[in-house]
PDB file of N, CA, C and O in Angstrom:
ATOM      1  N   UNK A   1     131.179  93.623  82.651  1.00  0.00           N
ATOM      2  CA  UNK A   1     130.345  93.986  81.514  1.00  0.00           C
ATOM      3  C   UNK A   1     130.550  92.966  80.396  1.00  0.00           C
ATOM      4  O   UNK A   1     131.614  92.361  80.266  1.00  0.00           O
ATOM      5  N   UNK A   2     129.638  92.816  79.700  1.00  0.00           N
ATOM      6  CA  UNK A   2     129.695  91.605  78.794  1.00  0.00           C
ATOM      7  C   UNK A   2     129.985  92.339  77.194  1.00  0.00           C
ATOM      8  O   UNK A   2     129.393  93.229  76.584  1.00  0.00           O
ATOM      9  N   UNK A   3     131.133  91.533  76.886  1.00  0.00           N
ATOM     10  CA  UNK A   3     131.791  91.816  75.518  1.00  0.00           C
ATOM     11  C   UNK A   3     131.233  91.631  74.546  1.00  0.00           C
ATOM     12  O   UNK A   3     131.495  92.238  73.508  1.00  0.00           O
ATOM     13  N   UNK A   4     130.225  90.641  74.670  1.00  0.00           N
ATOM     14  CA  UNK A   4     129.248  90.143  73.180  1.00  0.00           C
ATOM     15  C   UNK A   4     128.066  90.969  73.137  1.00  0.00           C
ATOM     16  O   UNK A   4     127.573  91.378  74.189  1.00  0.00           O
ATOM     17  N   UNK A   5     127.458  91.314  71.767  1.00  0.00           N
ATOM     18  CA  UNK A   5     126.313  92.060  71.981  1.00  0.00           C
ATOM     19  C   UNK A   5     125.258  91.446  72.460  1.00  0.00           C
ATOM     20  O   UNK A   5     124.407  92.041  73.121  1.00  0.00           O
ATOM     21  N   UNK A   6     125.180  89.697  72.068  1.00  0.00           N
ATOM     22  CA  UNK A   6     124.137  89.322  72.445  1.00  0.00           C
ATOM     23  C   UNK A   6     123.762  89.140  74.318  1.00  0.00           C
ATOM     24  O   UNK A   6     122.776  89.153  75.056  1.00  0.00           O
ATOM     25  N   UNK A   7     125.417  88.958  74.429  1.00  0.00           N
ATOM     26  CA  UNK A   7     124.942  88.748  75.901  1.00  0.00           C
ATOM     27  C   UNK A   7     124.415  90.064  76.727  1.00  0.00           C
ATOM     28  O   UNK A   7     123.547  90.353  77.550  1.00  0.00           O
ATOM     29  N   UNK A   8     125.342  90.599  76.090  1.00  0.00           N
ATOM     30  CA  UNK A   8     125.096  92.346  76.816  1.00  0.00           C
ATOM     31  C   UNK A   8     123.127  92.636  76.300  1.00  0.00           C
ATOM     32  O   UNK A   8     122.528  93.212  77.208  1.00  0.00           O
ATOM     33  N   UNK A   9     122.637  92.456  75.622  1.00  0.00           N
ATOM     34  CA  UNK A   9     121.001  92.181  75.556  1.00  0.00           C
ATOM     35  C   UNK A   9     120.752  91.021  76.808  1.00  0.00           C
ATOM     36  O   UNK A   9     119.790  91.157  77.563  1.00  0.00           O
ATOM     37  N   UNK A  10     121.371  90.276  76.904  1.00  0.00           N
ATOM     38  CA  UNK A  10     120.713  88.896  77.931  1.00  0.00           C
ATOM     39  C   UNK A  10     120.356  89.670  79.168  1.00  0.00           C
ATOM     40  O   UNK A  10     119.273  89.772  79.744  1.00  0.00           O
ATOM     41  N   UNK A  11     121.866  90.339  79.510  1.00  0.00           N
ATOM     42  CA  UNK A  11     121.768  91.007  80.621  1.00  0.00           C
ATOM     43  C   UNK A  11     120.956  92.164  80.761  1.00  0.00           C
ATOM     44  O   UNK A  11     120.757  92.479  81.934  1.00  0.00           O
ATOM     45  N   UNK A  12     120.270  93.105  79.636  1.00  0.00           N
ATOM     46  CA  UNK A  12     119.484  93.838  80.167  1.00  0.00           C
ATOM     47  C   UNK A  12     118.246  93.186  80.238  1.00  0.00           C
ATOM     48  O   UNK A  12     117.457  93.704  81.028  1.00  0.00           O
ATOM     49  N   UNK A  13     117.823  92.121  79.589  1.00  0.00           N
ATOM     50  CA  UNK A  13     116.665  91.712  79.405  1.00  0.00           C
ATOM     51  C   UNK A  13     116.808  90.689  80.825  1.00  0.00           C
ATOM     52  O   UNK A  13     115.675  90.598  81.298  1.00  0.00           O
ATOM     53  N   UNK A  14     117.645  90.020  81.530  1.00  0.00           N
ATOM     54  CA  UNK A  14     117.491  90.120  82.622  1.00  0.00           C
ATOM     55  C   UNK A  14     116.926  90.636  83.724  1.00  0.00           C
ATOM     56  O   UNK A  14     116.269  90.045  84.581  1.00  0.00           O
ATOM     57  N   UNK A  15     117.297  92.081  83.637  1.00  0.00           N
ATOM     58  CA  UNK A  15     117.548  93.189  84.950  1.00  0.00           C
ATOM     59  C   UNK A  15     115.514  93.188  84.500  1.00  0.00           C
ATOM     60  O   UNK A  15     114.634  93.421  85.329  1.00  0.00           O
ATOM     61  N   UNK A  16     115.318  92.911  83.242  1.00  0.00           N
ATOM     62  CA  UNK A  16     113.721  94.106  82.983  1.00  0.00           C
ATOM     63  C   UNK A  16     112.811  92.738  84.204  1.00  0.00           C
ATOM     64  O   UNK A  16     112.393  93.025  85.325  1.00  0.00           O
ATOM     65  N   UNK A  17     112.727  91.474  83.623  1.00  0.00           N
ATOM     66  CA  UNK A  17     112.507  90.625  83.971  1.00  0.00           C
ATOM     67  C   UNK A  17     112.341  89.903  85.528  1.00  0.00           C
ATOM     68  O   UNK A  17     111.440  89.399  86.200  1.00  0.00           O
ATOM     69  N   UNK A  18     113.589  90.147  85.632  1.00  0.00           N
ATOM     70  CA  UNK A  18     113.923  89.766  87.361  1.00  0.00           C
ATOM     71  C   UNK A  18     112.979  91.166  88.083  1.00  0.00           C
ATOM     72  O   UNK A  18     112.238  90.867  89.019  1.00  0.00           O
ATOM     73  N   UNK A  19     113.018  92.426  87.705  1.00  0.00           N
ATOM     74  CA  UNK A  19     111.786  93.634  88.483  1.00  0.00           C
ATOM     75  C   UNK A  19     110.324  93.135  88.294  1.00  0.00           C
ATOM     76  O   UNK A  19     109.604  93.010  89.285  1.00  0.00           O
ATOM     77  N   UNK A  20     109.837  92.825  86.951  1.00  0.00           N
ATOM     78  CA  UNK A  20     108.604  92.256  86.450  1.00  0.00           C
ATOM     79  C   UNK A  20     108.115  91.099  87.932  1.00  0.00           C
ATOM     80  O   UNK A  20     107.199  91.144  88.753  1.00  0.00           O
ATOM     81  N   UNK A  21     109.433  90.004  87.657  1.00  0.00           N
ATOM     82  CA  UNK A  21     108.837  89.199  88.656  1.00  0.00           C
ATOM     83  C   UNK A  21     108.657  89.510  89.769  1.00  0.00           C
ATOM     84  O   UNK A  21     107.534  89.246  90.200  1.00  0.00           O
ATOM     85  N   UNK A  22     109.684  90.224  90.766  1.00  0.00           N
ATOM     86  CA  UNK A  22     109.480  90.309  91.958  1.00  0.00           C
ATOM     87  C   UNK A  22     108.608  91.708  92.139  1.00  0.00           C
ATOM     88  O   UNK A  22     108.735  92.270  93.226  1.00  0.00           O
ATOM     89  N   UNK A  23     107.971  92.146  91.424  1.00  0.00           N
ATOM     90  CA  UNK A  23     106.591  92.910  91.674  1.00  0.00           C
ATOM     91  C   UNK A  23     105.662  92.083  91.730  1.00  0.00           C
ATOM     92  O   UNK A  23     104.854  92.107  92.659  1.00  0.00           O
ATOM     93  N   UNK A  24     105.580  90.819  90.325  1.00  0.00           N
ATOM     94  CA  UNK A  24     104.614  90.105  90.735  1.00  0.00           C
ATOM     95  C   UNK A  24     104.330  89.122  92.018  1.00  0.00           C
ATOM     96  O   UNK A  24     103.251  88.780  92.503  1.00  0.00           O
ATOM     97  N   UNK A  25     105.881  88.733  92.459  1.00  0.00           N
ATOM     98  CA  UNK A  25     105.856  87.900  93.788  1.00  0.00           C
ATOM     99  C   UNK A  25     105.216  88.926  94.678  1.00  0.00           C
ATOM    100  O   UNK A  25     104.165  88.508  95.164  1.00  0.00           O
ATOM    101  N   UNK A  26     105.503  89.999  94.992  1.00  0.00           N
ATOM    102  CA  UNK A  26     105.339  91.082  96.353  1.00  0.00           C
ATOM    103  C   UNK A  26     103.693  91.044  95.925  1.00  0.00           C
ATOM    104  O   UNK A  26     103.073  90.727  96.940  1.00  0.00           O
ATOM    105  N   UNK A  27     102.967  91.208  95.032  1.00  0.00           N
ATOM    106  CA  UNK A  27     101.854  91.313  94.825  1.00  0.00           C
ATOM    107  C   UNK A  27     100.986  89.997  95.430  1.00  0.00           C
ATOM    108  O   UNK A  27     100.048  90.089  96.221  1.00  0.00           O
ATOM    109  N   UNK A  28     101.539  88.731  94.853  1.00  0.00           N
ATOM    110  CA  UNK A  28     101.050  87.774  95.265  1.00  0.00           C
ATOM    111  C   UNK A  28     101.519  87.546  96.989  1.00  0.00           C
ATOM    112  O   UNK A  28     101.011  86.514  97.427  1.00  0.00           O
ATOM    113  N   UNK A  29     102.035  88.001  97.617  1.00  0.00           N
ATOM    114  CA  UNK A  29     102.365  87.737  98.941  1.00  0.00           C
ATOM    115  C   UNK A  29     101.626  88.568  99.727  1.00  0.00           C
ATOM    116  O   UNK A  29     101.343  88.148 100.849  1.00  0.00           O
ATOM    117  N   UNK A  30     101.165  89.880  99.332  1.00  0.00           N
ATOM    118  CA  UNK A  30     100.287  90.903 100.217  1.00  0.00           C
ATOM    119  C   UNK A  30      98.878  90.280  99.389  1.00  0.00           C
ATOM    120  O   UNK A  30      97.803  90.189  99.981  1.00  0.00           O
ATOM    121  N   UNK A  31      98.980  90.029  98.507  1.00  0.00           N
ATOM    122  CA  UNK A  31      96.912  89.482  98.899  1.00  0.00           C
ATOM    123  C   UNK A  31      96.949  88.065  99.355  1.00  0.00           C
ATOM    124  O   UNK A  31      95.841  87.667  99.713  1.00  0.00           O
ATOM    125  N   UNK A  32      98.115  87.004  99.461  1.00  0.00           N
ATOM    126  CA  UNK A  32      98.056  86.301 100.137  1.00  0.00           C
ATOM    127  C   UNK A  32      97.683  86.232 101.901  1.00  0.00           C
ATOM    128  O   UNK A  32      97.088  85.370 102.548  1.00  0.00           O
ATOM    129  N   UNK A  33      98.424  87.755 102.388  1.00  0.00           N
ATOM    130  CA  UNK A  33      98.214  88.014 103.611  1.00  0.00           C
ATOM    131  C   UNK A  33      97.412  88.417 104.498  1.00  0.00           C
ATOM    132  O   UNK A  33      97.337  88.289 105.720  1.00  0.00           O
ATOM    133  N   UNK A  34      96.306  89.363 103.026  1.00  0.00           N
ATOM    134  CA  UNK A  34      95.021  89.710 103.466  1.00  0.00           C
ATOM    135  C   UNK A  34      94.337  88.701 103.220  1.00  0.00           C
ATOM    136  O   UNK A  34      93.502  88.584 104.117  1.00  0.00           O
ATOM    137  N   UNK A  35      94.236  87.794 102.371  1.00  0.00           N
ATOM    138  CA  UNK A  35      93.192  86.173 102.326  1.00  0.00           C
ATOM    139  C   UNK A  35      93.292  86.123 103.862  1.00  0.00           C
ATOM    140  O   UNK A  35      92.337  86.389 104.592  1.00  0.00           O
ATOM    141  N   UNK A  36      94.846  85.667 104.425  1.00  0.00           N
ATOM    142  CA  UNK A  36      94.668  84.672 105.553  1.00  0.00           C
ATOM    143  C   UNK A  36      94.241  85.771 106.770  1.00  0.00           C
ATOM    144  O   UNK A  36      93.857  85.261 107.823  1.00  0.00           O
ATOM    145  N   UNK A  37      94.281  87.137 106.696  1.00  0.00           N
ATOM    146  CA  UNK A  37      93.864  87.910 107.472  1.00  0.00           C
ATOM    147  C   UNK A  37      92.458  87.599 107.688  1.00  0.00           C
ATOM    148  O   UNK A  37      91.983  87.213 108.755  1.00  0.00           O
ATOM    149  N   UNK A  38      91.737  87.821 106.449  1.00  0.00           N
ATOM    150  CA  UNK A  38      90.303  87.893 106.417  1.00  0.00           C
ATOM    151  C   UNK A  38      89.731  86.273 106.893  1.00  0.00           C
ATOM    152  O   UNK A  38      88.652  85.943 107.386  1.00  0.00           O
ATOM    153  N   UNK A  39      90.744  85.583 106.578  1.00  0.00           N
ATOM    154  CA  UNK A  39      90.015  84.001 107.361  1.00  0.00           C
ATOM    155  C   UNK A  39      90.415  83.790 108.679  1.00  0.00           C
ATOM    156  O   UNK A  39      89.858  83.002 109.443  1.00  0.00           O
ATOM    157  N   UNK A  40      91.634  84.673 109.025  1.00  0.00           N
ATOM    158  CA  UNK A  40      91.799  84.128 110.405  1.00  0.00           C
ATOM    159  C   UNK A  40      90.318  85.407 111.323  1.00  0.00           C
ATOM    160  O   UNK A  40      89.950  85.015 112.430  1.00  0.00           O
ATOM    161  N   UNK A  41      89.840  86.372 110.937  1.00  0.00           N
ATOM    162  CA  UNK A  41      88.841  87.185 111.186  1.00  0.00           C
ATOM    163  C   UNK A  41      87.803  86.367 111.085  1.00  0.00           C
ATOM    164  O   UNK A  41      86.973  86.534 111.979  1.00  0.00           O
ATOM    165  N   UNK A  42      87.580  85.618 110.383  1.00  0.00           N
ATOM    166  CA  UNK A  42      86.459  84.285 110.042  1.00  0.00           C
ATOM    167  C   UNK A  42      85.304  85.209 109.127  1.00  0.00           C
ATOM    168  O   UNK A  42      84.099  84.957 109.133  1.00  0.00           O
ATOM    169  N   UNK A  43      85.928  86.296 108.369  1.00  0.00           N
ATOM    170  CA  UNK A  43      85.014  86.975 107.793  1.00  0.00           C
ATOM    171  C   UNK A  43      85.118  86.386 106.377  1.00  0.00           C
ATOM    172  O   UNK A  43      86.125  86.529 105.682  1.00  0.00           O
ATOM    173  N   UNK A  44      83.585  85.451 105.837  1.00  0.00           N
ATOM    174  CA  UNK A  44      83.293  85.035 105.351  1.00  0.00           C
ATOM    175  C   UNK A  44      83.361  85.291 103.771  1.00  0.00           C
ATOM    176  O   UNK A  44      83.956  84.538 103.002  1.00  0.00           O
ATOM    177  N   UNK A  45      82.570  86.628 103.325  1.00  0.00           N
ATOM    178  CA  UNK A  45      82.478  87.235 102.401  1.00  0.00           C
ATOM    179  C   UNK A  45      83.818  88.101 101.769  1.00  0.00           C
ATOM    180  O   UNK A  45      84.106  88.372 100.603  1.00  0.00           O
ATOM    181  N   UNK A  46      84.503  88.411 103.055  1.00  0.00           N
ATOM    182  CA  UNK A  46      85.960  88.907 102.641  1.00  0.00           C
ATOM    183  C   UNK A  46      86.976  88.075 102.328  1.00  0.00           C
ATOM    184  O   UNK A  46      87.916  88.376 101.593  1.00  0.00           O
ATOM    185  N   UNK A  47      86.800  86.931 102.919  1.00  0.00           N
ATOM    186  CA  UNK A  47      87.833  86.161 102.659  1.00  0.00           C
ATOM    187  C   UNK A  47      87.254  85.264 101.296  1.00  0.00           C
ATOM    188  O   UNK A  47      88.044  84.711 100.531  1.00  0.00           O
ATOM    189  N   UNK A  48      86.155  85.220 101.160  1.00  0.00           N
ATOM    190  CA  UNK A  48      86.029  84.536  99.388  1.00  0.00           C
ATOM    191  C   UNK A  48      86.551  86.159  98.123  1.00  0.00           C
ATOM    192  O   UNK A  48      87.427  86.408  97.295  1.00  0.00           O
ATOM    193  N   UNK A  49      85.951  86.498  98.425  1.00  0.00           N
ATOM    194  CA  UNK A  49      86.768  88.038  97.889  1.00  0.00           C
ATOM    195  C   UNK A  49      87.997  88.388  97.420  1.00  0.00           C
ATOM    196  O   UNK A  49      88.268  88.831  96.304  1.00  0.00           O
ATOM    197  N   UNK A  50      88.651  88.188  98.241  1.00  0.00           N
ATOM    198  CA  UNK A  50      89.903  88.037  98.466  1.00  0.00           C
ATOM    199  C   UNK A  50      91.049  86.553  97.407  1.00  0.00           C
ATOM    200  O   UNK A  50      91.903  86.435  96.529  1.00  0.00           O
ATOM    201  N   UNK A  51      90.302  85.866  98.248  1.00  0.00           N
ATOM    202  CA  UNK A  51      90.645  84.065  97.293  1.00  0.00           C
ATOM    203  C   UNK A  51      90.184  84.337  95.969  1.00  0.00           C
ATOM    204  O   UNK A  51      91.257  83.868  95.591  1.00  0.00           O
ATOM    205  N   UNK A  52      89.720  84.589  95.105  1.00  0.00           N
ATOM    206  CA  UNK A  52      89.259  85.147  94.337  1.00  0.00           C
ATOM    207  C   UNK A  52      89.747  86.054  93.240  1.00  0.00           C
ATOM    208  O   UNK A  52      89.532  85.918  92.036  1.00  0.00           O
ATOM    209  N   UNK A  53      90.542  87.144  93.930  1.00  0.00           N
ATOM    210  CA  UNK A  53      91.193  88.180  93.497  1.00  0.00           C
ATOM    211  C   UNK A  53      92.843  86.953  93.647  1.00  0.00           C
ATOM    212  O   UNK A  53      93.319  86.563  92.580  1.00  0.00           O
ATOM    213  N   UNK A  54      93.344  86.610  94.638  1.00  0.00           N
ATOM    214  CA  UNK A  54      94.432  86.065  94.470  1.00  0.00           C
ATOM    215  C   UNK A  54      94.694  84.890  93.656  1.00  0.00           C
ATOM    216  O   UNK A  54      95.769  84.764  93.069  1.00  0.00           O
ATOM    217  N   UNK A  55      93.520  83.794  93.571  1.00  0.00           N
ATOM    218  CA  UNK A  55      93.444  83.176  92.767  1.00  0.00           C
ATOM    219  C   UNK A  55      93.722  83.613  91.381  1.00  0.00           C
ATOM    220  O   UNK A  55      94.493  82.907  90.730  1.00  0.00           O
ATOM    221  N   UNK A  56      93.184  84.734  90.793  1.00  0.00           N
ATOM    222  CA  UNK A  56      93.144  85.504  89.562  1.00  0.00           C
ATOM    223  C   UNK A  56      94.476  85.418  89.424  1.00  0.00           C
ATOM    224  O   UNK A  56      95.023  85.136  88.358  1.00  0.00           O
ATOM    225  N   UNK A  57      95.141  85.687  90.624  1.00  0.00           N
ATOM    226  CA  UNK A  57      96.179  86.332  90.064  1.00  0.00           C
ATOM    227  C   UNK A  57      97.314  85.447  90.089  1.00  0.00           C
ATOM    228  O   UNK A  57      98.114  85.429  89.154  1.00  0.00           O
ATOM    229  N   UNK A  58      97.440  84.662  91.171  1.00  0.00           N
ATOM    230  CA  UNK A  58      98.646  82.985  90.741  1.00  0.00           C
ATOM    231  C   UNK A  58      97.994  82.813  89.560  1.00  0.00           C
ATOM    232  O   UNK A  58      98.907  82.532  88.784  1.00  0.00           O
ATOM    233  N   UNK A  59      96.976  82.808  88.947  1.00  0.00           N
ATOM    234  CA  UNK A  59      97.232  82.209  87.283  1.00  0.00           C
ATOM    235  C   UNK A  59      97.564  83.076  86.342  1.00  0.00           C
ATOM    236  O   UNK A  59      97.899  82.867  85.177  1.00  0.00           O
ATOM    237  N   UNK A  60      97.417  84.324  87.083  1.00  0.00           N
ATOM    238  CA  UNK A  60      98.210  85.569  85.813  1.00  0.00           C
ATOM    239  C   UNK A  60      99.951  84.938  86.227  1.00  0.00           C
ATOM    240  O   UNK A  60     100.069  83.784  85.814  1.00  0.00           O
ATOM    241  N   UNK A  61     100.700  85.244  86.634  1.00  0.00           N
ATOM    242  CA  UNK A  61     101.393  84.627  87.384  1.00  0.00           C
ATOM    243  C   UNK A  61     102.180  83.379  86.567  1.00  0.00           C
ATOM    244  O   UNK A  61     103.349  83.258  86.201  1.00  0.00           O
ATOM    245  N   UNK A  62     101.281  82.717  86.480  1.00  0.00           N
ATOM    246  CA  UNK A  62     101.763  81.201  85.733  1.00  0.00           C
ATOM    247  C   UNK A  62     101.466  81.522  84.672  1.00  0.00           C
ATOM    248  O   UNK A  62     102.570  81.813  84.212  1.00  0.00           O
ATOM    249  N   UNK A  63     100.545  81.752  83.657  1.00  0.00           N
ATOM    250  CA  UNK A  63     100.239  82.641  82.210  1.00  0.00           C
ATOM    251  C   UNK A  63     102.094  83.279  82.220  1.00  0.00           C
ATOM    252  O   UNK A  63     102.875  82.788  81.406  1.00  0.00           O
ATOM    253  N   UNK A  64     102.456  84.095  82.967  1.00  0.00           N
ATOM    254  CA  UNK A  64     103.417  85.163  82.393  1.00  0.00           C
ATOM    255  C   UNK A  64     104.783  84.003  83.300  1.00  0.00           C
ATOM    256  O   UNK A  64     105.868  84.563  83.452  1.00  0.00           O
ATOM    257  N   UNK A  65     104.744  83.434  83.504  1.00  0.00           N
ATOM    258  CA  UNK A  65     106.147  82.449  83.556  1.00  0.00           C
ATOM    259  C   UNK A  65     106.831  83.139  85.042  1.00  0.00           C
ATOM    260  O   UNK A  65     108.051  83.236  85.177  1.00  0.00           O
ATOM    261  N   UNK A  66     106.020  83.513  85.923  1.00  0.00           N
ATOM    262  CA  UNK A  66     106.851  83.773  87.174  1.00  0.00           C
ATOM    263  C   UNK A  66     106.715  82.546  88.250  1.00  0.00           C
ATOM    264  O   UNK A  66     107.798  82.373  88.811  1.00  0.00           O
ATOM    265  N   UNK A  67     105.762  81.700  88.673  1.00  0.00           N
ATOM    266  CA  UNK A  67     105.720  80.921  89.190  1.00  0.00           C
ATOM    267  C   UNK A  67     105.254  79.626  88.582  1.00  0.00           C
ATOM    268  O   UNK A  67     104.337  79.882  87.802  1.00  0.00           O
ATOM    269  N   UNK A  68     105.566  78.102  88.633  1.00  0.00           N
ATOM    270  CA  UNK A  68     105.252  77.355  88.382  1.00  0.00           C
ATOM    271  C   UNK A  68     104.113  77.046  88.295  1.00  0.00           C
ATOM    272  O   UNK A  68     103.511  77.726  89.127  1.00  0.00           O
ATOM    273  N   UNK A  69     103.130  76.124  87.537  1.00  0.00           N
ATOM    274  CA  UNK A  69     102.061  75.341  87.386  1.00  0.00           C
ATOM    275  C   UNK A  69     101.440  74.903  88.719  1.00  0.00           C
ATOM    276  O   UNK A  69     100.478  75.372  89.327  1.00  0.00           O
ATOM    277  N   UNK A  70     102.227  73.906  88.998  1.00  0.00           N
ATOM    278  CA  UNK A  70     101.849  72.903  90.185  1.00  0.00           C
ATOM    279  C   UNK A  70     101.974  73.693  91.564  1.00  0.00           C
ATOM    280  O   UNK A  70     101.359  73.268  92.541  1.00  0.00           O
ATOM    281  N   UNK A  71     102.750  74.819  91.653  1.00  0.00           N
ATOM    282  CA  UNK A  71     102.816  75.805  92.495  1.00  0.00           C
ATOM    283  C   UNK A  71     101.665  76.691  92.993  1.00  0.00           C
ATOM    284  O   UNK A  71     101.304  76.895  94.152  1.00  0.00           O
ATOM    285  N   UNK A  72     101.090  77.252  91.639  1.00  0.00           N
ATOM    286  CA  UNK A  72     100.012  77.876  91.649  1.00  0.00           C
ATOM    287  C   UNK A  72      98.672  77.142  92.842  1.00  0.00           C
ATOM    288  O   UNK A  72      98.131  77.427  93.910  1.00  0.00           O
ATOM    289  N   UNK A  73      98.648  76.032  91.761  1.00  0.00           N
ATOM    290  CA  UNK A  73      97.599  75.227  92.526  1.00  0.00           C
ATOM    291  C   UNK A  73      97.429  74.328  93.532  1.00  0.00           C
ATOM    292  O   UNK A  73      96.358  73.881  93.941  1.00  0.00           O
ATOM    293  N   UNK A  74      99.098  73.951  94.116  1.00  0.00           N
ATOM    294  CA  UNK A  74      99.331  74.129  95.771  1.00  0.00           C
ATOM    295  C   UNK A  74      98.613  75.253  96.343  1.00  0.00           C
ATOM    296  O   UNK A  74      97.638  74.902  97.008  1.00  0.00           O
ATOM    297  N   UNK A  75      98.805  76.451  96.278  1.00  0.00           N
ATOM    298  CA  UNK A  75      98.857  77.679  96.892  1.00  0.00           C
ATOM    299  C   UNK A  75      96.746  77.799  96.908  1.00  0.00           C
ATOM    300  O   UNK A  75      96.088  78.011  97.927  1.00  0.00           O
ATOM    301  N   UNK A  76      96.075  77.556  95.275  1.00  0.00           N
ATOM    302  CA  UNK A  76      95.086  77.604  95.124  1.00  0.00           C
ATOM    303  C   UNK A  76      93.772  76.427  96.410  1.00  0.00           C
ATOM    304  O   UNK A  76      92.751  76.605  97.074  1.00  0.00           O
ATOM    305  N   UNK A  77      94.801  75.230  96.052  1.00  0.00           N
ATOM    306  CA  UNK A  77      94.065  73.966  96.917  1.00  0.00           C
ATOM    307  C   UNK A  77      94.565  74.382  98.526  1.00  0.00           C
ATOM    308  O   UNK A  77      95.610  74.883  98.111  1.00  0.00           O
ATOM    309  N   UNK A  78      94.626  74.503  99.440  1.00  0.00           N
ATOM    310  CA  UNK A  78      95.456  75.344 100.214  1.00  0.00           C
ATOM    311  C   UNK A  78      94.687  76.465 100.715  1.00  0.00           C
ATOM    312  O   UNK A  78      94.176  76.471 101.835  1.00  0.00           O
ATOM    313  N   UNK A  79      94.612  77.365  99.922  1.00  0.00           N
ATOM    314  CA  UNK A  79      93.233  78.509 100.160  1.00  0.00           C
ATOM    315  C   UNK A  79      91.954  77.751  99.948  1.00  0.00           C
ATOM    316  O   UNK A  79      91.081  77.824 100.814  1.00  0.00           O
ATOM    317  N   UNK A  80      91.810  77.183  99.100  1.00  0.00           N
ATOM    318  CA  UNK A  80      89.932  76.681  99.113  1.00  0.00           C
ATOM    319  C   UNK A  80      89.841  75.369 100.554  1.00  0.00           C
ATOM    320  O   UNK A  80      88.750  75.030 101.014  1.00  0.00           O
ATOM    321  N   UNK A  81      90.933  74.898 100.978  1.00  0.00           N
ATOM    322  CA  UNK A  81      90.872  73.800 102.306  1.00  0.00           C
ATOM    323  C   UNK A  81      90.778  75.274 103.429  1.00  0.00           C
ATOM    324  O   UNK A  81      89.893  75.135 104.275  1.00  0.00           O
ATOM    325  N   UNK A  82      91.314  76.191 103.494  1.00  0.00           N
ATOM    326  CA  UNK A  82      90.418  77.077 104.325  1.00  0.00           C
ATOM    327  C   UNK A  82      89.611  78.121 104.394  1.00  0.00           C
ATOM    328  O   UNK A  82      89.356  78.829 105.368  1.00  0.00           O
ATOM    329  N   UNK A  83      89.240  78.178 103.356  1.00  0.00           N
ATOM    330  CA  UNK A  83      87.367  78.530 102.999  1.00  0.00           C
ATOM    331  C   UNK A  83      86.892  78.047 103.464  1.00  0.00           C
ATOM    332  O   UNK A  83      86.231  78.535 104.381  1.00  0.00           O
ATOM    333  N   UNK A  84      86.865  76.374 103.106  1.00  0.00           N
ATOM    334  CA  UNK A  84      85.829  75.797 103.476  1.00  0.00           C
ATOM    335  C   UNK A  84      85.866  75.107 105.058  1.00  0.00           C
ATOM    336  O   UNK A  84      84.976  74.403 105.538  1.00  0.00           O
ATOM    337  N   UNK A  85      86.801  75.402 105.543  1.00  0.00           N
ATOM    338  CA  UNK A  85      87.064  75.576 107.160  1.00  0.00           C
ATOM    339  C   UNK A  85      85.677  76.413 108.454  1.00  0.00           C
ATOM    340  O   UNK A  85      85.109  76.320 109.542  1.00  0.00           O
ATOM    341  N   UNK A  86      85.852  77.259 107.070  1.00  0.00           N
ATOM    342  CA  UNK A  86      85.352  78.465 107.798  1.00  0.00           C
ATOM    343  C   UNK A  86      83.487  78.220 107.954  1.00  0.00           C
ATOM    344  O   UNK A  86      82.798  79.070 108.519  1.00  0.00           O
TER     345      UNK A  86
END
């Protein structure tokens, strides 16, 4: 347990933080899974749908400081190279 007050704040503001993110990771990994579901289905309209909604959301994502910049739009360029596959 931490003796200083400030740290003893670090650490709860930690614990709030580290949940925040990994809701937002688990979020971004299940509509990641239905994107590649709906493209490996070759269903057209679902899978822009989808890219779309996940796209939205790697930039909520980067807006709120859970994943990197250049990350995002790996992940973004990446999905639109198989859209347009399809």
């Amino acid at each position: 347990m931490a003796n200083i007050k400030s740290a003893a704040k670090r650490a709860r503001q930690s614990v709030v933080r580290t949940t925040r993110n990994r809701s937002t990771l688990n979020t971004l990994k299940t509509l990641a899974k239905k994107t590649t579901a709906a493209v490996t289905a070759k269903d057209k309209a679902a899978a822009a749908a989808q890219a779309r909604e996940l796209s939205s959301e790697l930039d909520r994502a980067v807006k709120r400081g859970t994943i990197h910049r250049n990350a995002a739009n790996r992940r973004k360029s990446a999905l639109a190279r198989k859209l347009a596959a399809l």
